[in-house]
mmCIF file of the C-alpha atoms, coordinates in Angstrom:
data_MODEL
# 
_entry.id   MODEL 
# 
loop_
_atom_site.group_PDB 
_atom_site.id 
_atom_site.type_symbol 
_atom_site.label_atom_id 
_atom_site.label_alt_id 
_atom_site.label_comp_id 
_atom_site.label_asym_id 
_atom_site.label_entity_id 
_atom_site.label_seq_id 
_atom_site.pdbx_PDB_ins_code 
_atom_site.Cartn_x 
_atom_site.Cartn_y 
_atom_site.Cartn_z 
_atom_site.occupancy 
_atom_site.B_iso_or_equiv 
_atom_site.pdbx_formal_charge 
_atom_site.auth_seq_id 
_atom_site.auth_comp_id 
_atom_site.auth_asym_id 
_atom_site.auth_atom_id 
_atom_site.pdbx_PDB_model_num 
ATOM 1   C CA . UNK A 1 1   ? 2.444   4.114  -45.263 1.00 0.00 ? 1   UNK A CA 1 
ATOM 2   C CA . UNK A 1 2   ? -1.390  4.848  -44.064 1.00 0.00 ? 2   UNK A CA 1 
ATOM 3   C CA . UNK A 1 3   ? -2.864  7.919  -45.101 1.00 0.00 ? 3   UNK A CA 1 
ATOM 4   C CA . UNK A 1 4   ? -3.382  8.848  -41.593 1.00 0.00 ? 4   UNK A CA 1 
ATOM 5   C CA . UNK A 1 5   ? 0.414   8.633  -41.135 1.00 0.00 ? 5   UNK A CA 1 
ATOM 6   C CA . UNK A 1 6   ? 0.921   10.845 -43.975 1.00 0.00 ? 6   UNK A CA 1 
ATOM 7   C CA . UNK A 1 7   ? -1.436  13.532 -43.072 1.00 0.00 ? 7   UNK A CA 1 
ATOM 8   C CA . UNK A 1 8   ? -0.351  13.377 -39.520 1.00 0.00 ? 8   UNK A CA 1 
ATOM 9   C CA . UNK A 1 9   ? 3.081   14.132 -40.403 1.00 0.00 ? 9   UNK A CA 1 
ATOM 10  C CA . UNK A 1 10  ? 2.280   16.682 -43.162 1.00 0.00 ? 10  UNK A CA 1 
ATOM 11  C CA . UNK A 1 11  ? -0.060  18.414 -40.449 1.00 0.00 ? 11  UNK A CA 1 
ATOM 12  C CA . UNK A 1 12  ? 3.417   18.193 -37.941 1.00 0.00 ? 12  UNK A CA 1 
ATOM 13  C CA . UNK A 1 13  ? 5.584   19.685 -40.658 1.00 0.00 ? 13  UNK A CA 1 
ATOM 14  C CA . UNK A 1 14  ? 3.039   22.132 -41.529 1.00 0.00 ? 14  UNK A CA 1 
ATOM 15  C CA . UNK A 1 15  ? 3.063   23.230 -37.716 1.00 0.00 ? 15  UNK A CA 1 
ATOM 16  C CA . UNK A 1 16  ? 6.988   22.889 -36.989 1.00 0.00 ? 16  UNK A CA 1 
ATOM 17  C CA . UNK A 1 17  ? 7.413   24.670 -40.061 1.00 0.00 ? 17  UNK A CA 1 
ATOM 18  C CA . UNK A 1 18  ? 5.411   27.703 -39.250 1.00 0.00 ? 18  UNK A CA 1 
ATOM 19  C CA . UNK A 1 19  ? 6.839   27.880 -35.580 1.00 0.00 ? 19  UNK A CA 1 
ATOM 20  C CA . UNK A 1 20  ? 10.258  27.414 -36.834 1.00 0.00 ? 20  UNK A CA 1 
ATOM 21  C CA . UNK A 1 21  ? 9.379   30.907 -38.893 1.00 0.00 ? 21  UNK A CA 1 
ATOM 22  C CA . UNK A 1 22  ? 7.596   32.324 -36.569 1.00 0.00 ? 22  UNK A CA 1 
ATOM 23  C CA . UNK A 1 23  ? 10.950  31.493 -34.088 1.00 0.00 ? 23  UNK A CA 1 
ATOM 24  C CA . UNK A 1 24  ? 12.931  33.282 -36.774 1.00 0.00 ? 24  UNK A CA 1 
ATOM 25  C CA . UNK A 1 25  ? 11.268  36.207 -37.222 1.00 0.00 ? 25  UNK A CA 1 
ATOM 26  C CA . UNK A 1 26  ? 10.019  37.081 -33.537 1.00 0.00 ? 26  UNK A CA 1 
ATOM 27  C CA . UNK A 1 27  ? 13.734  36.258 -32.256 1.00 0.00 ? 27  UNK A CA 1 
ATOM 28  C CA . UNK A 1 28  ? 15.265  38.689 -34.692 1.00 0.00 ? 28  UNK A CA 1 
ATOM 29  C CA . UNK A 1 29  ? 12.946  41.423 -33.230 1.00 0.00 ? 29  UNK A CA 1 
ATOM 30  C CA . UNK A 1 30  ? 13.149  40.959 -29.307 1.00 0.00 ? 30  UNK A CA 1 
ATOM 31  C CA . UNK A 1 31  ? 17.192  40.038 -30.218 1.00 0.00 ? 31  UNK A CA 1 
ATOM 32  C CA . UNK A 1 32  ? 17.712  42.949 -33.125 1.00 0.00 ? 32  UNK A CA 1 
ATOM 33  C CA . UNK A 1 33  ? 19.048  40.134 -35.377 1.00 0.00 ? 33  UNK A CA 1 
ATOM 34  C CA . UNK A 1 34  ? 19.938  41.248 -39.101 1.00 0.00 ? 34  UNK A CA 1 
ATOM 35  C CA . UNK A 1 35  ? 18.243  44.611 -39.165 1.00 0.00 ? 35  UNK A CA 1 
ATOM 36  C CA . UNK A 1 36  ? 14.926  42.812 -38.896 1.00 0.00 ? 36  UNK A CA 1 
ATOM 37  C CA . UNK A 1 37  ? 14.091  45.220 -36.005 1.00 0.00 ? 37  UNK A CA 1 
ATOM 38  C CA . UNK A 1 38  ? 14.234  48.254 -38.107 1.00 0.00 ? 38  UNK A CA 1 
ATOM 39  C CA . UNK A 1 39  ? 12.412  47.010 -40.884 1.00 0.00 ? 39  UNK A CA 1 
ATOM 40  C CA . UNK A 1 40  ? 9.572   45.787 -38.918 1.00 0.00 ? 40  UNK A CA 1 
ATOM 41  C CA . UNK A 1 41  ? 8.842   49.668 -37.772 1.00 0.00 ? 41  UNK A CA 1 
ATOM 42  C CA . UNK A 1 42  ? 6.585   50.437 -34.641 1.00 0.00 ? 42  UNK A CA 1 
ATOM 43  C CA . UNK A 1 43  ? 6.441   46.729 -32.950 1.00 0.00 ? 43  UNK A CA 1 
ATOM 44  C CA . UNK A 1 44  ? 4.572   46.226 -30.160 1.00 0.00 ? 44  UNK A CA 1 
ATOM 45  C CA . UNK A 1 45  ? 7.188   43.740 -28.003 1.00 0.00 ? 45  UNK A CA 1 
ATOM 46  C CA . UNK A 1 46  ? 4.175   42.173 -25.716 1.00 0.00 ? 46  UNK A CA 1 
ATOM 47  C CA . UNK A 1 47  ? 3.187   40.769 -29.003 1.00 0.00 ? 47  UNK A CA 1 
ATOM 48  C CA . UNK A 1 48  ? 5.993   39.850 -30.578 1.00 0.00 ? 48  UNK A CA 1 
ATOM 49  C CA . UNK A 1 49  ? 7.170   38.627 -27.164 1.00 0.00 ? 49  UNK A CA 1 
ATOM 50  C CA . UNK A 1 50  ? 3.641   36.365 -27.207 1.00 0.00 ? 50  UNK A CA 1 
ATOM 51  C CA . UNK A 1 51  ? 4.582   35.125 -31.022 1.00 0.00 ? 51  UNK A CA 1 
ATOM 52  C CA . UNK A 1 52  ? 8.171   34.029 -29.755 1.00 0.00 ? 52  UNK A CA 1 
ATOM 53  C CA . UNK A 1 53  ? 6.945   31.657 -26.926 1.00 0.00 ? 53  UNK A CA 1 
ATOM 54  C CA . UNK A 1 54  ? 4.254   30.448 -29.068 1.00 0.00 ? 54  UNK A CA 1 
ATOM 55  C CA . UNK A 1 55  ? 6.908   29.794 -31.682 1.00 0.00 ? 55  UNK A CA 1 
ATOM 56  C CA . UNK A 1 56  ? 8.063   27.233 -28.499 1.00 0.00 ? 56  UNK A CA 1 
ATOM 57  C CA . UNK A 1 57  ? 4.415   25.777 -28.323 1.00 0.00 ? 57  UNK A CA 1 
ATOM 58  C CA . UNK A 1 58  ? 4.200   25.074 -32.297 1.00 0.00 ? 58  UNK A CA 1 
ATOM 59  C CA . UNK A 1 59  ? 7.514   23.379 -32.245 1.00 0.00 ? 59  UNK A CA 1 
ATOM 60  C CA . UNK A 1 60  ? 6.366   20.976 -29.272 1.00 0.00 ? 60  UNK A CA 1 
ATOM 61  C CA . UNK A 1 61  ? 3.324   20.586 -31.023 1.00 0.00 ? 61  UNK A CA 1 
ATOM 62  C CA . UNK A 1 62  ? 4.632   19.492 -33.700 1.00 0.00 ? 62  UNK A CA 1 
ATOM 63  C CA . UNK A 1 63  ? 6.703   17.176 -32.208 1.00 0.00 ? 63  UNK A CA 1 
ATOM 64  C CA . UNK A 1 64  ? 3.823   15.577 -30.161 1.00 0.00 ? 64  UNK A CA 1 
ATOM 65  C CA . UNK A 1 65  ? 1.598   15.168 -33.477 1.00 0.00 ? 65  UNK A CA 1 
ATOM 66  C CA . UNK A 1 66  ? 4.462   13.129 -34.856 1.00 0.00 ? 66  UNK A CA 1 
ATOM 67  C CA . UNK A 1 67  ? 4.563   11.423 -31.265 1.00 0.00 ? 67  UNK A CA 1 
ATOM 68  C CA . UNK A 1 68  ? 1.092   10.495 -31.664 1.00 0.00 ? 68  UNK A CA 1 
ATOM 69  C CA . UNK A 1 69  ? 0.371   12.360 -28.075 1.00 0.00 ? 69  UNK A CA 1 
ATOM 70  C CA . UNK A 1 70  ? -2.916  13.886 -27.277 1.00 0.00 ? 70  UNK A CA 1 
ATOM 71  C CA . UNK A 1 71  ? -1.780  16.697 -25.297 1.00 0.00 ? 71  UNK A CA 1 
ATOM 72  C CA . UNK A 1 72  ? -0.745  18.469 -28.260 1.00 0.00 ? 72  UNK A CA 1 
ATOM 73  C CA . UNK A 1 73  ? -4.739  20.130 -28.304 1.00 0.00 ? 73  UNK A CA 1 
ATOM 74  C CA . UNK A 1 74  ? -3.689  21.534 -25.176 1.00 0.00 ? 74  UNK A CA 1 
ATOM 75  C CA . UNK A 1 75  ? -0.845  23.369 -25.693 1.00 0.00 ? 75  UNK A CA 1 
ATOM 76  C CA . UNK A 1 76  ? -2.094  24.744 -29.026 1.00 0.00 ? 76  UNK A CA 1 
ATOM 77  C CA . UNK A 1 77  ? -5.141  26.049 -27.075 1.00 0.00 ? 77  UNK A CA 1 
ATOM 78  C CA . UNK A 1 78  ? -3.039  27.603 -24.630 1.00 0.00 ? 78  UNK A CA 1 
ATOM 79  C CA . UNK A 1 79  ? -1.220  28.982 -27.621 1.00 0.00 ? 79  UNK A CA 1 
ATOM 80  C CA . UNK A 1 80  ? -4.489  30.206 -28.935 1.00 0.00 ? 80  UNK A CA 1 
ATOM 81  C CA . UNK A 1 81  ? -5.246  32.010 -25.620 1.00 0.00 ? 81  UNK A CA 1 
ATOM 82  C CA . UNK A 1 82  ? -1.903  33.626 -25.600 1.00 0.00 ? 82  UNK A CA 1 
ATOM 83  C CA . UNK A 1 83  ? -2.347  35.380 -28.477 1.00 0.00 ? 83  UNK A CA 1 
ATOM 84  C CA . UNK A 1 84  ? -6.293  35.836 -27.983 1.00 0.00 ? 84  UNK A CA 1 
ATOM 85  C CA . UNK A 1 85  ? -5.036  37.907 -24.509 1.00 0.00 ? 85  UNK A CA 1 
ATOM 86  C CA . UNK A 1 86  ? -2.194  39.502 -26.872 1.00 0.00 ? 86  UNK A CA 1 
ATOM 87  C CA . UNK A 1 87  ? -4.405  40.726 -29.175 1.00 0.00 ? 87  UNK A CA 1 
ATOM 88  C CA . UNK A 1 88  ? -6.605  42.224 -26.733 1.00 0.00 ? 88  UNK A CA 1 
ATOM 89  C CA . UNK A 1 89  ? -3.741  43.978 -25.027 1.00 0.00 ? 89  UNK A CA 1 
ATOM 90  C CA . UNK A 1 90  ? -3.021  45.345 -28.571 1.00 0.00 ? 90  UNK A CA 1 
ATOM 91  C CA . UNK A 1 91  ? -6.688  46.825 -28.359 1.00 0.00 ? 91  UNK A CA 1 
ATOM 92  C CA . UNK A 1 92  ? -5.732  48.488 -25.076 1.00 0.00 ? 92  UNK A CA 1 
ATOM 93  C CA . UNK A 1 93  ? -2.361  49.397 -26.537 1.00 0.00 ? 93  UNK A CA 1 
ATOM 94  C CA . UNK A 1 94  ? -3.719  51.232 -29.375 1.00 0.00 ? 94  UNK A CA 1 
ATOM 95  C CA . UNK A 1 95  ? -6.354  52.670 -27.284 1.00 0.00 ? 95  UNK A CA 1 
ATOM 96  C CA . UNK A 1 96  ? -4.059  53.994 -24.793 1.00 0.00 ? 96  UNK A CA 1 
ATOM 97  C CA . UNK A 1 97  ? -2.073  55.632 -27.927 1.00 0.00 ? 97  UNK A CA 1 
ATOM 98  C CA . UNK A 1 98  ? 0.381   53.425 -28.037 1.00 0.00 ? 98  UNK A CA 1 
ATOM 99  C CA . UNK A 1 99  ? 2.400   53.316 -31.874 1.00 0.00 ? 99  UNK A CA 1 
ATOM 100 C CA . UNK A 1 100 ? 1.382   50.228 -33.976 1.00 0.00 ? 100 UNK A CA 1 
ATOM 101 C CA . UNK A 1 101 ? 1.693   48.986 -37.297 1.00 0.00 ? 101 UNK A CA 1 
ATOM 102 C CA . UNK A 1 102 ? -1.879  48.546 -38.694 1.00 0.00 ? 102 UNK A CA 1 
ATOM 103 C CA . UNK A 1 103 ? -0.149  44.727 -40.114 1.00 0.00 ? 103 UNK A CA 1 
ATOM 104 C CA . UNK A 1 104 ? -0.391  43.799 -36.625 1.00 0.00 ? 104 UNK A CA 1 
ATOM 105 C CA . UNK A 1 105 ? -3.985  43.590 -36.530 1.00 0.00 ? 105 UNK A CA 1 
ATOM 106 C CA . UNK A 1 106 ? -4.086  41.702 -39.752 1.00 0.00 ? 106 UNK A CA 1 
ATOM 107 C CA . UNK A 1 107 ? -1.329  39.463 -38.505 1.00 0.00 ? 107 UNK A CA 1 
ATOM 108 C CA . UNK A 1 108 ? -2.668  38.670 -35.296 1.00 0.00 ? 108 UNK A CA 1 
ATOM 109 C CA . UNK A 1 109 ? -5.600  37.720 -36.443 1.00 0.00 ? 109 UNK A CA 1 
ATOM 110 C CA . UNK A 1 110 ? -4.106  35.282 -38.902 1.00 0.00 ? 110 UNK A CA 1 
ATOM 111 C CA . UNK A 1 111 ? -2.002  33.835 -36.410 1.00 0.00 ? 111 UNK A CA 1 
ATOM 112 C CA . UNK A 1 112 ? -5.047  33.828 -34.142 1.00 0.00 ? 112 UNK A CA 1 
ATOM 113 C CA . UNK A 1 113 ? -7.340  31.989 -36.806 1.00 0.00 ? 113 UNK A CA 1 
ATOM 114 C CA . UNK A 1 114 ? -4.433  29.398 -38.346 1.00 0.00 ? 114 UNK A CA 1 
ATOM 115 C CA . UNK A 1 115 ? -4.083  28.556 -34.386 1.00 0.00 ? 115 UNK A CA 1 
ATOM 116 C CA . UNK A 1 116 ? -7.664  27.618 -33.871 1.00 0.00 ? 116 UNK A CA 1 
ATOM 117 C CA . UNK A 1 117 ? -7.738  26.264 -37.104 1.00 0.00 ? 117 UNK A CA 1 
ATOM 118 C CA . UNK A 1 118 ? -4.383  23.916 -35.709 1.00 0.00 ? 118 UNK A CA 1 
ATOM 119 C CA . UNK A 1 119 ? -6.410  23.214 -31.743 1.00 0.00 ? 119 UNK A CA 1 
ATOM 120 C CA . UNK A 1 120 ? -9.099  21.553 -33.905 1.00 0.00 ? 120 UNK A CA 1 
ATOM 121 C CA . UNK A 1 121 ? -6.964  19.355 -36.283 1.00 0.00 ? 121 UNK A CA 1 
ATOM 122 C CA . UNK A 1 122 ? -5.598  18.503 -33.476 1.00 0.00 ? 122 UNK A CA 1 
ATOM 123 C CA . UNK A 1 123 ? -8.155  17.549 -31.810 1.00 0.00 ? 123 UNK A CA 1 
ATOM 124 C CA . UNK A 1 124 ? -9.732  16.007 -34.609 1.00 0.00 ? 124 UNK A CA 1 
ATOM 125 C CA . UNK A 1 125 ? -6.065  13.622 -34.824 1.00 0.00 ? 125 UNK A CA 1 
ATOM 126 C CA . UNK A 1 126 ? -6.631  12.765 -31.116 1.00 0.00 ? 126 UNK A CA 1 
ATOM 127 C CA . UNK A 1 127 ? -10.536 11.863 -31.619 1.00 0.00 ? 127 UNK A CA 1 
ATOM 128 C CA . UNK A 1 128 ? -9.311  9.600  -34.661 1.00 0.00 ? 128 UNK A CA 1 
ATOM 129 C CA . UNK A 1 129 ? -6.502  7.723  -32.789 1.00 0.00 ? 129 UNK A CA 1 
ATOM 130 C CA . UNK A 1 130 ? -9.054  7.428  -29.772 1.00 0.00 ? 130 UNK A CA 1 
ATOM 131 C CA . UNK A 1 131 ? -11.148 5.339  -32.545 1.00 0.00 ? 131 UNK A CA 1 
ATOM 132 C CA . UNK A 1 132 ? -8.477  3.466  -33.773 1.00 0.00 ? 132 UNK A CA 1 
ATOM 133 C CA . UNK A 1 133 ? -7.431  2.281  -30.364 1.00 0.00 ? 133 UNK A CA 1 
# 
């Protein structure tokens, strides 16, 4: 097996695995699945509504990265741009007085960052099989 192959389907794994968590644990909020809810304290559900469909994008992601299709840049930018505009209606949330967790910031902007970080590997896979062709 090529070491292209590999790292393409480590990067997929990588990806599906992190939306299939991400799937988990936003479902079990919006849904109240095994006290999850509770423990997570003052959610904001626009974001954690945002997280769940980009769970969706990750795992077709994935799956296109694996399918060697170059579309997969452009639905983790879109992801990226979901959360970008859910992090900035966090901002107008908070400033509004809405109730937060201060981990939200700090999450979103790891999610945010491993996203972008994703849309250029991505890109980078496309660029490479463009080369090979």
């Amino acid at each position: 097996m090529k070491l292209n192959t590999v790292f393409r389907y480590a990067i997929a794994f990588i990806i599906i695995a992190f939306g299939l968590l991400t799937l988990f644990l936003s479902s079990s909020v919006v849904f109240d699945l095994f006290g999850i809810r509770a423990k997570e304290g003052n959610y904001v559900l626009f974001v954690v509504v945002a997280n769940l469909i980009n769970s969706l994008l990750y795992l077709l992601a994935g799956y296109g990265i694996i399918q060697k299709k170059t579309w997969t840049t452009k639905i983790l930018s879109i992801s990226a741009g979901l959360l970008i505009i859910a992090f900035l209606g966090l901002f107008v949330h908070i400033n509004t007085g809405g109730v937060y967790e201060t981990k939200t910031i700090g999450a979103m902007i790891f999610r945010i960052s491993l996203t972008l970080l994703f849309v250029t590997v991505s890109f980078l896979l496309n660029k490479r099989m463009k080369n090979e062709r």
